[in-house]
N, C-alpha and C positions, 0 to 999 in steps of 0.2 A: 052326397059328397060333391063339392066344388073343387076340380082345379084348375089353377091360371098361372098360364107364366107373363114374368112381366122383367121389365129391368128398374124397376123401383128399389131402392134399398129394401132390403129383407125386413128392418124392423122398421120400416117405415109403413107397413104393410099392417092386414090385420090377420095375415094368415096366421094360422096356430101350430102350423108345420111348414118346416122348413129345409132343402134338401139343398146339401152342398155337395157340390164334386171335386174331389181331388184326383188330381194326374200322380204320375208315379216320377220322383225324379223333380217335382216343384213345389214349390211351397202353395199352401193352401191361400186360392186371393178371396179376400172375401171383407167384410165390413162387421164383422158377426163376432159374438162374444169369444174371442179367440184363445182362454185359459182354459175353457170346457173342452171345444175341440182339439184342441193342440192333448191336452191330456188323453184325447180316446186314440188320438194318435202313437205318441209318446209310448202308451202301455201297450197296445198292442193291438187293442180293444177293436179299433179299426183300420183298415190298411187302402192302401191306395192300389192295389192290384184290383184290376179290373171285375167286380161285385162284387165287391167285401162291403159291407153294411155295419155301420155300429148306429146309437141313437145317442143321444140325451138330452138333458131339458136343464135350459136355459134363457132367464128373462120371458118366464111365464110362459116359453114356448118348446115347441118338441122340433130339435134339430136330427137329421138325419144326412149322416156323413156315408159317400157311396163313393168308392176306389173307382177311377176309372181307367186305369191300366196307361201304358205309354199312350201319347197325346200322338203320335205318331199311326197310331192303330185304333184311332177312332174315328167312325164313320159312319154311315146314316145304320146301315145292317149291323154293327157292332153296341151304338144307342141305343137300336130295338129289343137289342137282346138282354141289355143291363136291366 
């Protein structure tokens, strides 16, 4: 397994996984198929409290939506621990 972080657009990429964070309190920013995740949103499926995890796959890829609690209360020790 390969991982790399980059500031490339997501699907400009070849990765086959794809991990978004959302803050609790803002909108998801992102460039990424936004009907799939707004719905694991929406339902419940995934939440923006800080390690809530939901998945799903779109545009041939596996996104992985990951709560990361108020933006306020994240820091290098709080990163490590999601």
């Amino acid at each position: 397994m390969q991982v790399e972080a980059t500031t490339a657009r997501p699907l400009d990429t070849d990765a086959d996984t794809i991990v978004v964070g959302v803050f609790e309190d803002e909108p998801a920013r992102h460039d990424l198929p936004v009907a799939e995740l707004a719905a694991l949103l929406d339902s419940g499926e995934a939440g923006r409290s800080a390690g809530r995890l939901a998945v799903t796959h779109a545009e041939r890829r596996r996104f992985i939506l990951l709560g990361l609690g108020p933006r306020r209360d994240l820091d290098g020790a709080r990163t490590r621990e999601l």
